[in-house]
C-alpha positions in Angstrom: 110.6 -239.3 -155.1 110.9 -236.3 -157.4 107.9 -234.0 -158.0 106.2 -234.9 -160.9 105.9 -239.0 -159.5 105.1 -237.2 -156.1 102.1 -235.7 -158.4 101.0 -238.9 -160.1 101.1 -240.6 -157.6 99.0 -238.2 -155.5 96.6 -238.4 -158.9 96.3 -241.9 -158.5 94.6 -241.9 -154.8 90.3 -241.3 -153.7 89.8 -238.0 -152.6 89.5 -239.2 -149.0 93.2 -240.1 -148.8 93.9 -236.9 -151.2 92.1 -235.0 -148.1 94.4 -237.1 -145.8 97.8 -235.8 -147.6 96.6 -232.6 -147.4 96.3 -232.0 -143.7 99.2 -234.4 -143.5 101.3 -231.2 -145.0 99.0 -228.5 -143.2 100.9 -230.3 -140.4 104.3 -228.7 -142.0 102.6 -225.8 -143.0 101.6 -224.7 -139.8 104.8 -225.5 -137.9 106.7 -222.8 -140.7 103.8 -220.8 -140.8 102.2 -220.0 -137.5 104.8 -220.4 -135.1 106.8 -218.6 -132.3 108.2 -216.0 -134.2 104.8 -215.9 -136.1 102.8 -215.4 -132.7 105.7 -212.9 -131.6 105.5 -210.9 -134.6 101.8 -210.8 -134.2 101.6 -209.2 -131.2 104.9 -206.9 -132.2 102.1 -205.5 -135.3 99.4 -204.9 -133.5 101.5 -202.3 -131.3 103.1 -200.9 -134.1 100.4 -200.1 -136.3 99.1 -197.6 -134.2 102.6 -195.7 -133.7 102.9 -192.4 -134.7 104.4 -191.6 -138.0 107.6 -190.3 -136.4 108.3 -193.7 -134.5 107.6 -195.5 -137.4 110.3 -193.8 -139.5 112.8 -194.6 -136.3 111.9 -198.1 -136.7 112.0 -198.4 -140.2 115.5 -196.3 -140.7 116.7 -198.4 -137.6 115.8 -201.8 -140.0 117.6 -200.4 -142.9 121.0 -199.6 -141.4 120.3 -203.2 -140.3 119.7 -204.8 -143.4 122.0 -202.3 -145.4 125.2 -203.4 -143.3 124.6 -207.0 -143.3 124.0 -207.2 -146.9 127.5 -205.2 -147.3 129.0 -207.6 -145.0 127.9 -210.5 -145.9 126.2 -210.4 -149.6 128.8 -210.2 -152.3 126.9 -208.4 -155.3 125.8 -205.8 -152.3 129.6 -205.4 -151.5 130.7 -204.9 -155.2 128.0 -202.4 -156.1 128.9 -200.1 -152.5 132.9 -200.3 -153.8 131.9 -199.6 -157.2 129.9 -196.4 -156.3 132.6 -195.3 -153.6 130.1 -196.0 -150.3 130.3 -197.8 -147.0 127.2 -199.2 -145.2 126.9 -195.5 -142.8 125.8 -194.1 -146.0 122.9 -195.1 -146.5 121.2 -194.2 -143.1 117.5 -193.2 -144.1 114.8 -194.0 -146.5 115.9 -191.1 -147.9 119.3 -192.5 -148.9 117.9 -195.5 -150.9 118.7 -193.8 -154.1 122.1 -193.7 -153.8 122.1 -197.0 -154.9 120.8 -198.6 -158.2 117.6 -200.6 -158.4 117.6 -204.5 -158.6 116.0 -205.6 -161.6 114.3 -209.5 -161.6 117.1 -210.5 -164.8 120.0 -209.3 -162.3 118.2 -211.5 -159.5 118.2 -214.7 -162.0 121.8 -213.4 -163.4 123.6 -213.1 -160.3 121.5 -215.7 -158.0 124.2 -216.9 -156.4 125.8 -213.7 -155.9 123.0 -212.3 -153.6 122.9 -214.9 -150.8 124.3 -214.4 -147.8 127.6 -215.9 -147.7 127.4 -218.5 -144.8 124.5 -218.9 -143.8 123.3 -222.0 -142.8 121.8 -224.4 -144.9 119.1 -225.8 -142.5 117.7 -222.3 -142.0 117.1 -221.8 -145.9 113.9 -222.4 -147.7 114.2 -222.6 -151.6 111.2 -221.6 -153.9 110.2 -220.3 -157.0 107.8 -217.2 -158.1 105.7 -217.8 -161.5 105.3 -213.9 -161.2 103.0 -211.9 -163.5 104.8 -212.1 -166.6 105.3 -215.5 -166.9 109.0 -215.1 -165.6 109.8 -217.8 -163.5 112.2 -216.4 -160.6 114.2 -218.8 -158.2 114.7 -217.3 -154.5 116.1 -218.2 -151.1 114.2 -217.4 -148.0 115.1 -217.7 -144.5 112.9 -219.7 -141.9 111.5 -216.8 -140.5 110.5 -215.0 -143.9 107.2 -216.4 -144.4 106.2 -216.5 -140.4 107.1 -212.8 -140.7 105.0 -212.8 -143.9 102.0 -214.5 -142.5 101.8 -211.9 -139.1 101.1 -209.2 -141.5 99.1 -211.3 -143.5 96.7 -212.1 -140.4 96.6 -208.4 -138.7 95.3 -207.3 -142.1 92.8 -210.0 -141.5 91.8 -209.2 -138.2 91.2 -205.5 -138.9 88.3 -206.6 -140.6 86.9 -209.0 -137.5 87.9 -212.4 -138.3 89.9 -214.3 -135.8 92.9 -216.6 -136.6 92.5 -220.8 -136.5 88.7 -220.7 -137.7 87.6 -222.1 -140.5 87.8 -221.2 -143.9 88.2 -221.4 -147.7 90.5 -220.4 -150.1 90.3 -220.5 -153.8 93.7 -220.7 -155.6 95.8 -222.9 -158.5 97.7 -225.7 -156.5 97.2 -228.8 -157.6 95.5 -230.4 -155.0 92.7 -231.2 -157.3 94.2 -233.2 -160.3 93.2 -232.2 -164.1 92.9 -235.7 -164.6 89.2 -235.6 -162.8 87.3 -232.7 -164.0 84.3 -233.8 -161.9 83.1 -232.7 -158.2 84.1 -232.4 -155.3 86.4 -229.7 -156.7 87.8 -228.7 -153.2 90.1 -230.7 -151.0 90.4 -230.3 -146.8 93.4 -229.5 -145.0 91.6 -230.2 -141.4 94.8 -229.5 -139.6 94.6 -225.5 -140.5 91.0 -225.9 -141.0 90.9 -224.8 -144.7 89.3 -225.8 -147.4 91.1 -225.7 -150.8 89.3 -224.8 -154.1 91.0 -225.8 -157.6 90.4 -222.9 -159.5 90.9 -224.8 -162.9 88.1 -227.0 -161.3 85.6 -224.0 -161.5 83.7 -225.0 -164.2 79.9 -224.0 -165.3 79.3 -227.5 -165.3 80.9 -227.8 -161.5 79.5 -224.6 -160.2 76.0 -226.0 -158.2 78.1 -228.6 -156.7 80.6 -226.1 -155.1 77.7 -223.7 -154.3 75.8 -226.5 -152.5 78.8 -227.6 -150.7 79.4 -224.0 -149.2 75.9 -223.6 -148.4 76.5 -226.1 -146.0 79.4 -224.6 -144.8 80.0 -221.9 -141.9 83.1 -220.5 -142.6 84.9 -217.6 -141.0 86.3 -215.9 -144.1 86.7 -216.8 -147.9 90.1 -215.9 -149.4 91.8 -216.3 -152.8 92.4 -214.4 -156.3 89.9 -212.3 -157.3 89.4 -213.8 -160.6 88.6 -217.1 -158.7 86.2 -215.0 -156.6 84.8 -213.3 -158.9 83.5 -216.5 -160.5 81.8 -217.6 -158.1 80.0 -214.2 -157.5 78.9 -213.9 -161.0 77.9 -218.0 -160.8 75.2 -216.7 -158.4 74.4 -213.5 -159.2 73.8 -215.5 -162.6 71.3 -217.8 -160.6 70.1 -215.4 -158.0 71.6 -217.6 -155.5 72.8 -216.8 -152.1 75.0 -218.4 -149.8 73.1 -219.4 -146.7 75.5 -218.8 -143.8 78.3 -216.2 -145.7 81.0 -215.3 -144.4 82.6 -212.5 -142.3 85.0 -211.3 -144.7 86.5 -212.1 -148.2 89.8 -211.3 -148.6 91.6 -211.4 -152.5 95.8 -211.2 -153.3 97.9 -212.1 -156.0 96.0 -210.2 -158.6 94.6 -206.6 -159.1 91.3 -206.4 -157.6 89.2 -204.3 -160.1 85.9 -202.0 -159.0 83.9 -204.5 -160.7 85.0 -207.3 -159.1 84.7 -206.2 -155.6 81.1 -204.9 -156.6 79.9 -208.0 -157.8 81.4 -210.2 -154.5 80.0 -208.0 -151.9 76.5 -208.1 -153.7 76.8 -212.0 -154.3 78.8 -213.1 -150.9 77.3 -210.8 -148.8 80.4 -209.7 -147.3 82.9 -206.5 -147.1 86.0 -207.2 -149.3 89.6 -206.6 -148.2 92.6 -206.3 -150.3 96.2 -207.1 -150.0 99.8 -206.4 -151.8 102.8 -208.3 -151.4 105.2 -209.8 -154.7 106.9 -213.4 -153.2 110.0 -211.5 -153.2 109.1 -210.6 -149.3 110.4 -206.5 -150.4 107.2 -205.0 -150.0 103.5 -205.2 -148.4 100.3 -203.0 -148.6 96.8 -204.0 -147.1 93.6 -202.4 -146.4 92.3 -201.0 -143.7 88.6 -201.1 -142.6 88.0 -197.8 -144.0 89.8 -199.4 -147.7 93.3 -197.2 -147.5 96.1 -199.4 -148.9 98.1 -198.9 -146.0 102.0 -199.5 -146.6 103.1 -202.4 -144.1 106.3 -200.3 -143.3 107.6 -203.1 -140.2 108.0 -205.2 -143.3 110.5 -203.1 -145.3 110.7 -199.9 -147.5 108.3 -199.0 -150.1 109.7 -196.6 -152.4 106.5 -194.9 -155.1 108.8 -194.3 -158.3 107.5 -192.0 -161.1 106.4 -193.9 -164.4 108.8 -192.5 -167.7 106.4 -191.1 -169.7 103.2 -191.8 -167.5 100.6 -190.5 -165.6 102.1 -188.3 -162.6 100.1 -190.5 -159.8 101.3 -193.9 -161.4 104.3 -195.1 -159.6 106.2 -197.8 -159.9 106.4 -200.1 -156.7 110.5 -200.4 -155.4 110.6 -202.7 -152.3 113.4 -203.4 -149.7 112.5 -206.0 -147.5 113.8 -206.6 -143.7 112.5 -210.0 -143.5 115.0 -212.1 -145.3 118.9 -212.1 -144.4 119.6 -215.1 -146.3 119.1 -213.4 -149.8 118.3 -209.4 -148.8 116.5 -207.3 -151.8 117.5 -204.0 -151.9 115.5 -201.8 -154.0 113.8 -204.2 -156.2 111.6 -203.6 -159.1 108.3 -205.6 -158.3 107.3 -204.7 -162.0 104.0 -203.9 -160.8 102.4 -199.8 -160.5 100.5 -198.4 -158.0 98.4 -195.1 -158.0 99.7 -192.6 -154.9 97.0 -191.0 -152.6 97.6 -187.9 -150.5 96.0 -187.0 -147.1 95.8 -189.1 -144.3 93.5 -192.2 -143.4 90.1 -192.1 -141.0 91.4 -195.0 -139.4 94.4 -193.2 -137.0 97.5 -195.0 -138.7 100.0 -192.5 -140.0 101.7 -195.0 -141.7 102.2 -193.7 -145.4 98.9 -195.1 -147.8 98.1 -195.6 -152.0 95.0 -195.3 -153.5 95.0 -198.4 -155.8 97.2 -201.0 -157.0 97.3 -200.9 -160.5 99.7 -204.3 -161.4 98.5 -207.6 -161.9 95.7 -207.6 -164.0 94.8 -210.3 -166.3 92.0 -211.9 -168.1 91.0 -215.2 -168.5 91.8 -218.4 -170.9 88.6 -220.5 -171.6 89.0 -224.2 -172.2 86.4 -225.9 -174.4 85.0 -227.9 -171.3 84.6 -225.1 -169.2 86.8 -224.2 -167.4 87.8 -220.5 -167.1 91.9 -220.2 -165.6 92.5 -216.6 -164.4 96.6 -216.7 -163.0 98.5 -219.3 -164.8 102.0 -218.8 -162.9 102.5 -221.5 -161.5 103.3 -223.1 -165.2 106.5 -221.3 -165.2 107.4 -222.0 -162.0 109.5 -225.2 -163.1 111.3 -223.5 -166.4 113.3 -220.1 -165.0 115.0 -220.2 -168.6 112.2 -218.4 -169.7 112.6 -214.5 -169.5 108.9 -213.9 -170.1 105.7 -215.6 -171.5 102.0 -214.4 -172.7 99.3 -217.0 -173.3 97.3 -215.5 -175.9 93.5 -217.0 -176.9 91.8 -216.0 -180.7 89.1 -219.0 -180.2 87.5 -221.4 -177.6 89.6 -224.5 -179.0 93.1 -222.6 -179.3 95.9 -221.0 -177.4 99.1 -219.4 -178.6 101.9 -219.4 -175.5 104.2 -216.3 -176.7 108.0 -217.0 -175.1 110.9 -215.2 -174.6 113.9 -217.5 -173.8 117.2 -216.9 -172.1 121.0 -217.9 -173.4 120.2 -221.0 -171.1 116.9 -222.6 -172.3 118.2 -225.8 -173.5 115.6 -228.9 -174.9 114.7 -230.1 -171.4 113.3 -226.6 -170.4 111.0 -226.8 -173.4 110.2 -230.5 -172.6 109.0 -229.7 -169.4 107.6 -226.4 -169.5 104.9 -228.0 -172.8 104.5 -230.5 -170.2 103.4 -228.4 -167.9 101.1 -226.1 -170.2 99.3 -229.5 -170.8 99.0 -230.4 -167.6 97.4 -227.1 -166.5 95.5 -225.9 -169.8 94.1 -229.8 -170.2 93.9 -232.0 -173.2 90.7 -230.6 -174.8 92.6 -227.1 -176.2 95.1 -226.6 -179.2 98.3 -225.1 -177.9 100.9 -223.2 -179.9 104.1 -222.0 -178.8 105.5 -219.0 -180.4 109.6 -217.7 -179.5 109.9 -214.2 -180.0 112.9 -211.8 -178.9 110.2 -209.8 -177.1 107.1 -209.8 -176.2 105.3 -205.5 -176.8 104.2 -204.2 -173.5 100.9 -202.0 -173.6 100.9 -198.2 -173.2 101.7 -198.5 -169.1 104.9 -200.3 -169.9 104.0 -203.6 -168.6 102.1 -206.9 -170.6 99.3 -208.9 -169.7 100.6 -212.5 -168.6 96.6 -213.7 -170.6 95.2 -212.3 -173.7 91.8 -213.3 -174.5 89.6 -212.8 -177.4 87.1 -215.0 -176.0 86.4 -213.9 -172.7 83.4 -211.9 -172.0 83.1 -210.3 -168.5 79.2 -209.3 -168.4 79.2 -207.7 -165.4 82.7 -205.6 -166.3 80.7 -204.3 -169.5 77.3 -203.4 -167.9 79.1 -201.7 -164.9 80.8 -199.3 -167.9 77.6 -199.4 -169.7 76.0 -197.6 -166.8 79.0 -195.3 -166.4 78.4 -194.4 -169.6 75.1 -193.1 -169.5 
């Protein structure tokens, strides 16, 4: 059954059987997830995070040389750019030897896809997927079986600095559609009971939908909320808006996949009644930064090289963020350019890691698009996820009732691409809005050098405006 019957079907049944195929895949989920290697890695972090900075570098040069020499061995664009620039795998021994070699730009991943998997390695150990990214570039990758149990263990130690412990329940509020745009009306959350989590549609989070969600996790003990801060961020303002509190909150929230902004975590501390922890890792598996409980960004160096680039032409504390991962042997990224910035910090934390920290991550922000019925969407990747023909792509609102979708396409975008990716802008953005798409050689960038993926005239973030109101004053 391909996808999209997969999804109307799955459309089709009562939320208690939608529930049922949910945990039926949490079943999958946490076999790949939370497995031996997951529980092995897990107990390998918790050692390693409190290793002096010396030991860490050991172990982090040790991983290079590792990756370095089987991605010259067995990855043929790795083998033509060493011959190319005269060097063998010995020469690149340290961190410090990275930039001998040139950085891996997300068109040279789509160009040369096949080119950067490991030759040989087997097929039932690969794990195929696709990254919507913040641009609206769609990006194809290969993972190995152990990449995202690797992914997960750093994932959960960053969760358990903060007190929660792993297998209870909780919530998470992100952009799969587990919750189909073809019922706008409560319950907007489905139940994977399996991994004990509760899903919640963001495109569901309507004004109109709000009380019903609120009165659901009223009800609700859970251990931790986690999800996009825009998502968040809703519901903090929903009841901070009513004066509403939640009446067993959580331990901990923890946000990803977007910039977390001052104002945000402001607003869900006050409304949720919990400490907020951030994380930073692209889907690429090159790179990873969490907090601490003291709120460093602490780089996760077990999990590859971070290199902190200057910014041509920008502030000298702006870098740009260069990852090498270890984690992934069947399609190693070697200095890859995550597109996203971060602000460098200097001194050391109050928590005792050594490991090297960043004051902010400054990628990743966007606004949000406002549908006439509602609904307020704050990360739309996931509609490029099924068209990587396009090179980039800026949704850009003037009113309520109307969208322009700015895109930049490839030599290879062919009718189907546009078929299916107008599809799925329908299927995501609804019925009730206008949508125009507009091709364009390129899309401007703002002042940083990057875009933002949603431009909105409409959107009006109160709490954003009277927090630089009172700056102000």
């Amino acid at each position: 059954m391909s996808e999209s019957s997969w999804i109307r079907h799955y459309a089709k049944l009562p939320v208690v059987l939608q529930n049922l195929a949910c945990t039926l895949a949490g079943i999958k989920m946490r076999r790949t997830r939370h497995n031996r290697v997951f529980r092995d890695a897990m107990r390998f972090l918790d050692e390693s995070q409190w290793w002096t900075a010396e030991r860490q570098r050991e172990y982090q040069d040790d991983q290079l040389r590792r990756t370095i020499r089987h991605a010259y061995e067995t990855v043929p664009y790795y083998r033509e750019v060493f011959e190319q620039r005269g060097l063998r795998p010995d020469d690149i021994r340290t961190a410090d030897d990275l930039p001998k070699l040139p950085i891996l730009e997300k068109q040279t991943v789509r160009d040369r896809f096949d080119d950067l998997q490991s030759r040989g390695w087997p097929t039932r150990r690969q794990v195929h997927l696709a990254t919507g990214g913040t641009t609206g570039t769609c990006l194809h990758l290969i993972e190995d079986m152990d990449t995202a149990p690797w992914r997960w263990a750093v994932q959960w130690r960053h969760r358990r600095r903060f007190g929660v412990e792993f297998g209870r329940p909780f919530v998470v509020f992100a952009s799969k559609g587990v919750v189909p745009l073809s019922n706008m009306n409560p319950p907007i959350w489905r139940r994977n009971l399996v991994m004990h989590q509760t899903y919640v549609s963001v495109h569901h989070m309507t004004k109109q939908n709000m009380p019903a969600l609120v009165e659901y996790l009223q009800k609700r003990r859970l251990e931790y909320y986690a999800g996009f801060p825009s998502a968040l961020y809703l519901l903090a303002t929903h009841l901070l808006d009513d004066r509403a509190s939640l009446g067993q909150p959580p331990k901990m929230v923890y946000t990803g996949s977007e910039t977390l902004l001052p104002h945000q975590r402001s607003a869900i501390q006050q409304a949720l009644g919990a400490d907020v922890g951030d994380h930073y890792t692209p889907s690429e598996a090159c790179a990873f930064i969490s907090e601490c409980e003291q709120h460093s960004y602490h780089v996760d160096t077990e999990y590859g090289v971070v290199e902190l680039l200057p910014l041509d032409g920008g502030p000298v504390d702006l870098r740009r963020i260069v990852g090498t991962g270890f984690c992934n042997p069947a399609m190693p990224l070697i200095r890859y350019n995550t597109g996203d910035l971060a602000t460098v910090s200097g001194g050391d934390c109050s928590c005792g890691r050594a490991t090297p920290i960043v004051e902010k991550i400054d990628g990743r922000t966007d606004s949000y698009i406002v549908t006439p019925d509602g609904r307020q969407l704050g990360r739309l990747s996931t509609i490029f996820k099924r068209t990587p023909a396009i090179a980039e792509a800026q949704l850009v609102q003037d009113t309520l009732e109307h969208v322009t979708v700015k895109v930049v396409r490839s030599d290879t975008y062919t009718q189907e691409d546009d078929d299916r990716f107008r599809e799925d802008l329908r299927r995501y953005l609804g019925d009730v809005i206008l949508i125009d798409v507009e091709y364009l050689d390129q899309i401007p960038r703002e002042d940083n050098g990057k875009f933002r993926q949603i431009v909105s005239k409409v959107f009006r973030d109160r709490y954003k405006e009277a927090e630089n109101a009172g700056s102000n004053t």
